[in-house]
Each structure stands twice: as C-alpha cells, then as structure tokens.
C-alpha positions in Angstrom: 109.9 138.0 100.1 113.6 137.3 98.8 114.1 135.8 102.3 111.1 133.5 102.3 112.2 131.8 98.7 115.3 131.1 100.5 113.9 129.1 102.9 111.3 127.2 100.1 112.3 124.6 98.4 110.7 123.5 95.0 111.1 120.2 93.3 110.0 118.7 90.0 110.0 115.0 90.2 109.3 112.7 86.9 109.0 109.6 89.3 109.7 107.0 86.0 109.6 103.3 86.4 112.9 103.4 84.7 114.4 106.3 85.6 113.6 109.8 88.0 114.7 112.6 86.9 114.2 116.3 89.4 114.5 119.9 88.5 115.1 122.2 91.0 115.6 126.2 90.0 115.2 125.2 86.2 117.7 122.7 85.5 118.1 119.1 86.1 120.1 118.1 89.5 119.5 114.5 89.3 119.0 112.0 86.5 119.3 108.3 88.2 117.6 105.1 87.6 114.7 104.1 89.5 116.5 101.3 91.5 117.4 101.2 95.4 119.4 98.7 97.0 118.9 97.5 100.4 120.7 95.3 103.4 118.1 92.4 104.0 119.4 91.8 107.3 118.9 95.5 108.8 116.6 97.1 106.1 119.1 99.6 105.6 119.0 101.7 102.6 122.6 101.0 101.0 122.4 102.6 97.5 120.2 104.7 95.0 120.3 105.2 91.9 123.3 104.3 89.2 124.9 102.7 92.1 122.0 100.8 93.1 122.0 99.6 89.6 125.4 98.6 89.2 124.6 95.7 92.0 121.4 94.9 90.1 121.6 91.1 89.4 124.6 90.6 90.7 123.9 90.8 94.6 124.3 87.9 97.5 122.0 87.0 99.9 122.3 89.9 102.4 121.9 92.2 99.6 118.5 92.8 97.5 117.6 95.3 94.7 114.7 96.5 94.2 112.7 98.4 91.3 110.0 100.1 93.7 107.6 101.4 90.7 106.1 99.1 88.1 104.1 99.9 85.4 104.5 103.8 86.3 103.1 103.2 89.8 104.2 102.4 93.1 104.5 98.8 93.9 107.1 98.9 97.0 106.0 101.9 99.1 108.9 101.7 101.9 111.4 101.1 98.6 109.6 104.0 97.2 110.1 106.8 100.0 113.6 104.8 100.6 114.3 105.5 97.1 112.7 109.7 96.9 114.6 110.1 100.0 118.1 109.5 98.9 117.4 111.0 95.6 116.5 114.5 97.6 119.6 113.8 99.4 121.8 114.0 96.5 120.6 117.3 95.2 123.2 117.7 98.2 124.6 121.5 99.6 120.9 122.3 97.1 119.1 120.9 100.2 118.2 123.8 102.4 117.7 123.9 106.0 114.3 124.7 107.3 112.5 124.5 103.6 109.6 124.8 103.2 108.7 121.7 100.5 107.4 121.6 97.5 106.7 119.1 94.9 105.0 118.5 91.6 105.0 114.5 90.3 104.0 113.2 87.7 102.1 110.0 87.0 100.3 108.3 84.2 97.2 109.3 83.6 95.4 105.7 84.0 96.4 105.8 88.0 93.9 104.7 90.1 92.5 106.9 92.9 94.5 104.5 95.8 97.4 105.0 93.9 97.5 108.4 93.8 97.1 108.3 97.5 100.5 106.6 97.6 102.1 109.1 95.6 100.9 111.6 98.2 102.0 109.3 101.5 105.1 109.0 99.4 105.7 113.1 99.3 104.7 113.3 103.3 107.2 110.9 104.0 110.1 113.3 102.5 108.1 116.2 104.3 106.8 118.0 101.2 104.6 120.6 102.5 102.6 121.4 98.9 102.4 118.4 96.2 100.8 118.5 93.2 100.3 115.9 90.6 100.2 115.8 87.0 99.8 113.6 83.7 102.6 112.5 82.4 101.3 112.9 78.5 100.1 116.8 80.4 103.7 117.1 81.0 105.4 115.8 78.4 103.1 118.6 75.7 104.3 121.2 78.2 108.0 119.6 77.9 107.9 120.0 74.3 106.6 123.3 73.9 103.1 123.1 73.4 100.3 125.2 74.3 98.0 123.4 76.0 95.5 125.8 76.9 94.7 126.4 73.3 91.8 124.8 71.6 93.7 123.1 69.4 94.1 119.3 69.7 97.8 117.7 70.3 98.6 114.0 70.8 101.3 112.6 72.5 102.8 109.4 72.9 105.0 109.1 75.8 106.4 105.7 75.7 107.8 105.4 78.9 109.4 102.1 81.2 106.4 101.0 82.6 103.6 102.5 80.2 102.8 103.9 77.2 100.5 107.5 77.9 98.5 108.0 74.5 96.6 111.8 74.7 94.9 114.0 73.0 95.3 117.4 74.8 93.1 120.4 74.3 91.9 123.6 76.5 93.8 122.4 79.8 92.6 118.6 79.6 93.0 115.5 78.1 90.1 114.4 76.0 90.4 110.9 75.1 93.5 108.7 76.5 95.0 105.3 76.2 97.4 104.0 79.0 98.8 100.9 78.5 101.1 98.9 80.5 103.4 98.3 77.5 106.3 100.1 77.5 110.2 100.0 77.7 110.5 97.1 80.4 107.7 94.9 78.3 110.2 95.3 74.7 113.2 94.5 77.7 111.7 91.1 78.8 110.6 90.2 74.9 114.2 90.4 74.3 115.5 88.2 77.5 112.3 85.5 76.5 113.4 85.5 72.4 117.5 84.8 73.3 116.4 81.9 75.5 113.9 80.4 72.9 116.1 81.2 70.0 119.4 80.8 71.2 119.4 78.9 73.9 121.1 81.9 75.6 120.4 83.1 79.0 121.0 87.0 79.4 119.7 89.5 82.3 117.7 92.5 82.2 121.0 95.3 82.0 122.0 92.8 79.0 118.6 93.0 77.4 118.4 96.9 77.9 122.2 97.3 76.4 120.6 95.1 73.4 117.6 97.5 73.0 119.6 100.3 73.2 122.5 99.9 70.5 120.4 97.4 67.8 116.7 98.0 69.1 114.5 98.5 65.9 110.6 98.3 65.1 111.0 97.8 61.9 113.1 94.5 60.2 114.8 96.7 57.4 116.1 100.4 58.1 118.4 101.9 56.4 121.2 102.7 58.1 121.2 99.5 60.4 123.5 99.4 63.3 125.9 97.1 63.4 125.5 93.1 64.8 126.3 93.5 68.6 127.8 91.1 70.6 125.8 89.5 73.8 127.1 87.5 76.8 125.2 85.4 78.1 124.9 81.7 79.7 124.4 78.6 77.5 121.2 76.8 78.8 122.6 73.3 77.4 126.3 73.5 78.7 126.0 76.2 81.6 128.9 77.8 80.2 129.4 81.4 79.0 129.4 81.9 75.8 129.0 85.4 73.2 127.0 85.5 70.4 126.4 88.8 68.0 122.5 89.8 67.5 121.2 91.7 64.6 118.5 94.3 64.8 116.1 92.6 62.2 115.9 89.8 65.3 115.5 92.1 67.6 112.3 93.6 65.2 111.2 90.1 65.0 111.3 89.8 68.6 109.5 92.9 70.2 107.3 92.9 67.0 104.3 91.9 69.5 104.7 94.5 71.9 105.0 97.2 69.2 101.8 96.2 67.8 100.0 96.7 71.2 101.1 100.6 71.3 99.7 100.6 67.8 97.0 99.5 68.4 96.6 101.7 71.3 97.4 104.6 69.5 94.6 103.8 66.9 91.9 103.1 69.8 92.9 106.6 71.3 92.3 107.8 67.9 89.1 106.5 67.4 88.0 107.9 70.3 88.8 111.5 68.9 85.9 113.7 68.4 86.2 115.2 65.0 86.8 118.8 65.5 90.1 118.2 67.2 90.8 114.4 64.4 90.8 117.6 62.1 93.8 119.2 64.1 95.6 115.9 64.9 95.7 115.7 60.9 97.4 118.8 60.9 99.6 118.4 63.5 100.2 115.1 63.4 101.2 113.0 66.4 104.4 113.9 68.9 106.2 110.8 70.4 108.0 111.3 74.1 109.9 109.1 76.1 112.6 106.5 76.2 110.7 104.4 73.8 110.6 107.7 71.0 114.5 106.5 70.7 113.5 102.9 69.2 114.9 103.1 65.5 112.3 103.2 63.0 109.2 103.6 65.8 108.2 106.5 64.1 108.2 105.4 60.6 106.4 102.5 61.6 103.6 104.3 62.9 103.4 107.2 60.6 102.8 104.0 58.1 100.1 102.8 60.1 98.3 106.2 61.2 99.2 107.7 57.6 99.6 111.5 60.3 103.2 112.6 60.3 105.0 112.1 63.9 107.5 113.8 65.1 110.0 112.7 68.3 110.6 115.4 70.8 114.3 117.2 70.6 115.0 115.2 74.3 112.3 112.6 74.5 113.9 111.5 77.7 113.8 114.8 79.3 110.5 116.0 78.0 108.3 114.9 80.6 110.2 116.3 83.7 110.7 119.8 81.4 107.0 120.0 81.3 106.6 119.0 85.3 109.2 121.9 85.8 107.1 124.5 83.8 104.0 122.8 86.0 106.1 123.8 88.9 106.4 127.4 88.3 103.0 127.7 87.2 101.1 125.4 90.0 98.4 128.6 90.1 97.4 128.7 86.5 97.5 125.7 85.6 94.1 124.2 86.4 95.1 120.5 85.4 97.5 119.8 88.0 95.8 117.4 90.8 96.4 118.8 94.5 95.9 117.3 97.6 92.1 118.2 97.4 91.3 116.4 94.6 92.0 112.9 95.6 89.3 111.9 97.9 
C-alpha cells in the first residue's frame, strides 16, 4: 500500500483569478499569481507566476502576458493548461515519476456547466487521473474550520479576484448563494478609472493593486488610517511622469460603488435564507474569506449594514485552498465535491 502512495500524487489546486495557490502532503508548495507569459512569435511558454508578473505591463511586442482566468473562470484555455502546467512543474523534485494524478479544484459556485467542462479538459491536459471539483465558499467553511455537515447554517463571503461567493452552508450543501462578478480586480480598475478622472494621472493595474493594498478602505473614516501613499504615474496633459500621494478616504470614495454591489449581494443571499437557518446566521454571524476580507474597515461596514457580527478568517487568503486540501483527503466522504460524473 506504502508503495502505491509513492507512486500517487495528490494536489489541491485553488485556481484564483488572482492568484493559485496548491497543497500537496498538507502544506502549501506553491503560492504564485495567476499570470503566464508567453513568446508571440513561437507560442512558447516563457514565465509563470511572480515572474510572469514582473513583465506584466511592461512587455514589447514579441512578448505578451496574459491573465488566463477572469471572473473565477477560464477565459484562455491554452493560457490556462500553459499556466497549471508550469505551476506543477515547480512543485519541482515533489513531482514524482510515474504518478498516478490527482486533483481537487475549486471554482465558484455560479460556473456554468461548459465551464466546468473546461476545468476538467484543463486537469486532462496535465494528466490528472482523478479530479474533483468544489465550491469555493464549500472550501473556504472547510478552510476555516467549520463543520459543514452539521445542520447548522454558516455564511461565508469569499471575496475573491474575479468574484465575490456569498453562501449559506448547511448539511453538505449550499442553500441559497450569490456569485457576483465583483471582486478584487473590479475595486483594481475603480482605482485606475478614479486617478484618471480625478487626477489626470495615468497608473497601471500592479500600481492600482499596490494602492489597494497599503491605503485601500471601505469606509471614508477609520481610525487608525494609513498613511497618504505616494503613486507614479503619467500626467495625461503633459505626458510626463509625475508622483502624487493618495489618501484612503479617496480611495473609499472611489470603490464606494463596487462595495455597495457585495452589499447588496450579501443582503439578496440573505433574503433568500429560509428561517430556521436566518436564526443560526444571527447567532453565528457572517465569516468573510478572501483577498478582499483584508480591505480595512470591510467588515465594519457590513456588520453596520447586516446589524450580524462578521468575523475575517485567521488567513483569508489561504482559506479557500486549506478547505480544498481537507476536500482532498476526504474526496470519499464528502458528498459535495463534483466528480467527473456529475458534469454531463
């Protein structure tokens, strides 16, 4: 039996649209953005991950990036295995000979049926022998230590890159969800559209994310504020470079929109609660995963609009793969996890 498991190979995969993450024997082997670069001249695959990244924006003609995934699905499917392919590769002298494959991925639970089927063609392509698929809000309740077979209602929030999963979890399933394709990469682009309007600034994506990151807020007063932060960009009347320093009560002001959709989203989901398990939730309260659980003053704002206390996940960003790793060792028991069978 000992000698079989050496020859098998199992992988958790939390395919993000922001970043992947993989577990292999427990603990995480690779955490790399969701990004592959490629020659446009040959088609060649020349990096993956943070590499990939670094060229992002800042390539010449022969060279092209590309985000494969958007709005937590597969867009570029050749980018796509290009991308799960290299990522394998780096879990390096890990990668057995022989193996027999393995996977568990997770995707949002609004997927369409033909998506899934990529996902699947996706796996093949690497050679994974078993793949199973789960939910990402599944996953991320799992991640952070819930049980979900209970029949006690639980919902989570994952706000990922590409979408927000809203769930209530009870008994194995997801009862009433809301996915919404407004997530990390939709606050990202608010930012980049309110520098040009406001100050006639130009800045790229990596910019907009650094600006997000250190002064992102969803509410215009906190606290503790972090400091102004200092942005270079391109002036759109001179073409020249300039810097200017960005507070996080503008940067409130200009996602304000986007938060508002995953409020309202969250409130929909609600609605759609039967009682019994309203009853937990109010117990409970609500549990925010993902990148987006990071944004200063997110849960405040929405513990002010639900009036349920929410709590953020110890490692919001590592939740969701956590929970696709327990999935992983568990594929028997669990009876949520979507095999092969199960997409028609």
């Amino acid at each position: 039996m000992k000698l079989f498991s050496f020859f098998k190979q199992e992988l958790a995969i939390d395919l993000g649209t922001a970043n992947t993450l993989i577990i292999q024997d427990g603990e995480i082997v690779v955490d790399e953005p969701s990004i592959v670069a490629i020659n446009r001249k040959t088609g060649e695959t020349i990096a993956v991950g943070r590499k990939a990244m670094q060229m992002h924006e800042k390539t010449h003609e022969d060279i092209k990036t590309i985000r494969p995934l958007k709005d937590g699905v597969i867009a570029d499917f050749q980018a796509a295995e290009s991308m799960i392919e290299g990522l394998i590769r780096m879990i390096g002298s890990r990668r057995r000979f022989f193996t027999h494959l393995k996977m568990v991925i997770c995707i949002p639970s609004g997927i369409t049926e033909v998506e899934k089927r990529a996902v699947f063609d996706s796996a093949d392509h690497v050679d994974s022998k078993e793949t199973y698929l789960i939910h990402e809000p599944m996953a991320a309740a799992l991640g952070i230590g819930l049980d979900v077979e209970e029949p006690m209602g639980n919902m989570i929030i994952d706000i990922g890159g590409g979408t927000t999963e809203i769930a209530v979890i009870a008994l194995s399933g997801i009862v009433s969800d809301q996915s919404i394709r407004t997530a990390g990469d939709e606050l990202t682009s608010d930012i980049v559209s309110y520098m040009k309007r406001q100050h006639n600034i130009l800045i790229g994506e990596r910019t907009a994310e650094q600006i997000k990151i250190h002064v992102g807020s969803a509410l215009h007063k906190l606290e503790n504020g972090p400091e102004d932060f200092p942005v270079n960009g391109r002036d759109l009347m001179t073409g020249i470079p300039k810097q200017i320093k960005i507070s996080y009560s503008e940067v409130a002001h200009a996602i304000d929109k986007s938060v508002s959709k995953i409020e309202d989203a969250v409130l929909k989901a609600l609605e759609a609660t039967p009682p019994e398990l309203a009853s937990d939730i109010y117990r409970t309260g609500l549990y925010l995963t993902g990148g987006g659980a990071l944004l200063r003053g997110l849960d405040t704002r929405l513990a002010a609009k639900t009036k349920l206390p929410v709590h953020i996940a110890e490692d919001p960003l590592r939740a969701v793969v956590r929970g696709t790793g327990i999935a992983l060792k568990n594929t028997d028991r669990f009876s949520f996890l979507i095999g092969r069978d199960s997409v028609k």
